[in-house]
C-alpha positions as CSV (number, residue, x, y, z in Angstrom):
1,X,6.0,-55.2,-83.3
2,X,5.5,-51.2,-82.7
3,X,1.8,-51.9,-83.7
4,X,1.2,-54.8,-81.3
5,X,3.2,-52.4,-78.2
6,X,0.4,-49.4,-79.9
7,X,-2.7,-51.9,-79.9
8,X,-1.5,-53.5,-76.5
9,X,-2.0,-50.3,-74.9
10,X,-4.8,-49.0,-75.6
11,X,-6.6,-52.6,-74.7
12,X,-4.8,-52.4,-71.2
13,X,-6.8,-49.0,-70.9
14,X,-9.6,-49.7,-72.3
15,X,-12.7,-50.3,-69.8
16,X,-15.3,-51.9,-71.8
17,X,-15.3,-56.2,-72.0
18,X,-16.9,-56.0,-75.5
19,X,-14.0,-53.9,-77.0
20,X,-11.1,-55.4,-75.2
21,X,-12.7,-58.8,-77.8
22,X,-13.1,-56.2,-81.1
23,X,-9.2,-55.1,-80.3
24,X,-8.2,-58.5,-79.7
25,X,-9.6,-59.5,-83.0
26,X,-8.3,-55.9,-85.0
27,X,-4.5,-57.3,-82.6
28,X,-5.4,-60.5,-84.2
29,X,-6.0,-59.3,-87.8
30,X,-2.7,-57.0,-87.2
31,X,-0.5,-59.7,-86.4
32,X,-1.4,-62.4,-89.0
33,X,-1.2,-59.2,-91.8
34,X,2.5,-58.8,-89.8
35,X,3.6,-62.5,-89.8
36,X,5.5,-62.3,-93.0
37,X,7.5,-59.2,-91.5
38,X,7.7,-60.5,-88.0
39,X,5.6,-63.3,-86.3
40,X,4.1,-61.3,-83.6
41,X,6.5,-60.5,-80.8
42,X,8.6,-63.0,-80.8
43,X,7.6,-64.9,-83.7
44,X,5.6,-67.7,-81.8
45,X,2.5,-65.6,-80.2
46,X,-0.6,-65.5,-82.6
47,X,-3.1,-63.2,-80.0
48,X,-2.8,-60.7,-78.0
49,X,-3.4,-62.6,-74.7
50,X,-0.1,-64.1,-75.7
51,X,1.3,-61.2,-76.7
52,X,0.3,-59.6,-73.6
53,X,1.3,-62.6,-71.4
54,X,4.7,-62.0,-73.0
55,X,5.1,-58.8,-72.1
56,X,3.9,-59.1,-68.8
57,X,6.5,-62.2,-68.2
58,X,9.2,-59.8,-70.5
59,X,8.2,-56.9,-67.9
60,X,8.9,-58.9,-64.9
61,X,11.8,-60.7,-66.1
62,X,13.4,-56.8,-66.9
63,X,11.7,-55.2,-63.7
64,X,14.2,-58.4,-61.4
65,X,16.9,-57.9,-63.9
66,X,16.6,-54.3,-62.9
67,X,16.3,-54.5,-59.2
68,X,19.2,-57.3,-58.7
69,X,21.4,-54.4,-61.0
70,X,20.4,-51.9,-58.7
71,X,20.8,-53.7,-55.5
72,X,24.5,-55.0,-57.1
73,X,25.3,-51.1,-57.2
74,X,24.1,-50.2,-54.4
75,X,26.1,-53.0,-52.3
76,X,29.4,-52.0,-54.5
77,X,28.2,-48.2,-53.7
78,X,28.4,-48.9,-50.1
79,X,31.6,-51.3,-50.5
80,X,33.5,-48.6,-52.3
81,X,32.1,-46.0,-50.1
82,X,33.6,-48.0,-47.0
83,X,36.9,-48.6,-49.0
84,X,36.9,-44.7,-49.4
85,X,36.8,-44.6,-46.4
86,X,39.4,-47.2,-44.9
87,X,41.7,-45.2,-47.7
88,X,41.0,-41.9,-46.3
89,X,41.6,-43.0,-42.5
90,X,44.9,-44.6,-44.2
91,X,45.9,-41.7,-45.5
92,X,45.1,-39.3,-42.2
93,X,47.4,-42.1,-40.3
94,X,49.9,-41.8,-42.7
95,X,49.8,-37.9,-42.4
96,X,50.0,-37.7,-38.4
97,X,52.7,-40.3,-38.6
98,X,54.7,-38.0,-41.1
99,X,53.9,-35.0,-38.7
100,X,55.0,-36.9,-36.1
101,X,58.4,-38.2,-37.9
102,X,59.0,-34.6,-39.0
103,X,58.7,-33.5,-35.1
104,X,61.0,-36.7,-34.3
105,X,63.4,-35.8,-36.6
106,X,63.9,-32.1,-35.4
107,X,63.9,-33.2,-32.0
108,X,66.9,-35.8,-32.8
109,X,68.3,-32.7,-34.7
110,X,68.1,-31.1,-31.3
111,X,69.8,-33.7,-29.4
112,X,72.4,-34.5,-31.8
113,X,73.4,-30.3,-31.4
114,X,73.2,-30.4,-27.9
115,X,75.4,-34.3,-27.7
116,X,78.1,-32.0,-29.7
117,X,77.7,-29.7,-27.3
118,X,78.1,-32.0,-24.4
119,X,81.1,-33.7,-26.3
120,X,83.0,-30.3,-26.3
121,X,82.5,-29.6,-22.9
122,X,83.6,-33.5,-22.1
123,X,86.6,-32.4,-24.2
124,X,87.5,-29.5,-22.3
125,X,86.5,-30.7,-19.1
126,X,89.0,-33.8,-20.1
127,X,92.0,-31.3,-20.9
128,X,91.3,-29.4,-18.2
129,X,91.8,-32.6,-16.0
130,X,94.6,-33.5,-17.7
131,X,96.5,-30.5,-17.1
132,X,95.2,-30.0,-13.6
133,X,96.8,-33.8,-13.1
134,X,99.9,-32.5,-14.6
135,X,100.6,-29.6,-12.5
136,X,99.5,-32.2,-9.5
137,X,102.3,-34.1,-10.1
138,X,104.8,-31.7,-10.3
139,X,103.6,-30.2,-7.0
140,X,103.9,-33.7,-5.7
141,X,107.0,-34.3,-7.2
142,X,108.2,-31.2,-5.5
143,X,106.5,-31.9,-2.2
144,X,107.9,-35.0,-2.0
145,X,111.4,-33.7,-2.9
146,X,111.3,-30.8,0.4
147,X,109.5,-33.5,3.0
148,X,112.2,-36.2,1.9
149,X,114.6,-37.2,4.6
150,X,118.3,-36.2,3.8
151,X,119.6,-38.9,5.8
152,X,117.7,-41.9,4.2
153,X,116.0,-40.4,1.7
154,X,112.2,-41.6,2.4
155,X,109.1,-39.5,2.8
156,X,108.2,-39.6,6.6
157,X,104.8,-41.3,6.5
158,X,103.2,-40.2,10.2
159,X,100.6,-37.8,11.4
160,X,103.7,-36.0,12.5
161,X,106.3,-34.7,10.2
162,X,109.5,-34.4,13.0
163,X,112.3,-31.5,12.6
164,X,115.5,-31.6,14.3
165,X,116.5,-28.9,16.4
166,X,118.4,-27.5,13.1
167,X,115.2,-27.3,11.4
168,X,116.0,-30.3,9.0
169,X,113.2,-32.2,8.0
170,X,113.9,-36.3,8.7
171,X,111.7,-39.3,9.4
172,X,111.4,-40.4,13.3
173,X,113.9,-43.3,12.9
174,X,116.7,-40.9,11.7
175,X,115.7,-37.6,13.7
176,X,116.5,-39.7,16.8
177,X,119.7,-41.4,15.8
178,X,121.1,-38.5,13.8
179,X,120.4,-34.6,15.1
């Protein structure tokens, strides 16, 4: 087979009519002396226009093999290269949405301190009230108590606030009737 490849060469090169027939006939000579090893190429061709025909059609057949493999790779190339891609964008989204639940996070740290903070001063501001109410009501209490009339025992309730002549405090009805 190596010998037909050898002698096929050198006939493909060769630029003289009459020897291309002499190297055919030495191919032809080679290959019956070779058919007990190996029947020519493929076991079937007897000349070397067969041989050659079958290496041109072997060629072709390998040469589209070869192209459809390389167009395969080069469409998978550009798939994977786009999926690279699409991954990589993923992954920068997934970073600057980290980044930006990291900042979340430390702001809501922030607000939480400062809601404690707001709580305490509610909670202050609450006791405070509570004892400002409280001493309200005892001044009331005690308001109430000195502006009270002695004779009926109600809070006068006008503009006016009448004193007898003795200085006692009393509601209109009884300053009239009693003082």
């Amino acid at each position: 087979s190596e010998k037909i490849i050898e002698d096929f060469e050198k006939i493909q090169f060769n630029d003289h009519p009459g020897d291309i027939q002499n190297d055919e006939h030495s191919l032809s000579n080679k290959t019956q002396d070779d058919q007990g090893k190996s029947k020519g190429l493929d076991g079937n061709h007897q000349t070397s226009e067969d041989a050659l025909s079958c290496l041109k059609e072997e060629n072709q057949q390998l040469r589209k093999e070869l192209e459809s493999k390389v167009l395969f790779i080069q469409e998978n190339s550009l798939s994977a290269i786009e999926k690279i891609r699409e991954i990589k964008d993923l992954k920068n989204s997934e970073i600057e949405v980290l980044a930006r639940g990291e900042s979340l996070t430390i702001e809501v740290r922030k607000l939480l301190e400062k809601n404690k903070e707001h709580e305490s001063t509610i909670i202050r501001a609450t006791s405070e009230k509570l004892q400002l109410q409280q001493e309200l009501d005892i001044l009331y209490r005690g308001l109430k108590q000195e502006l009270k009339c002695p004779i009926c025992l109600s809070v006068p309730k006008t503009e006016k606030i009448p004193v007898c002549k003795n200085g006692h405090i009393t509601c209109s009805t009884c300053s009239q009737e009693r003082c």
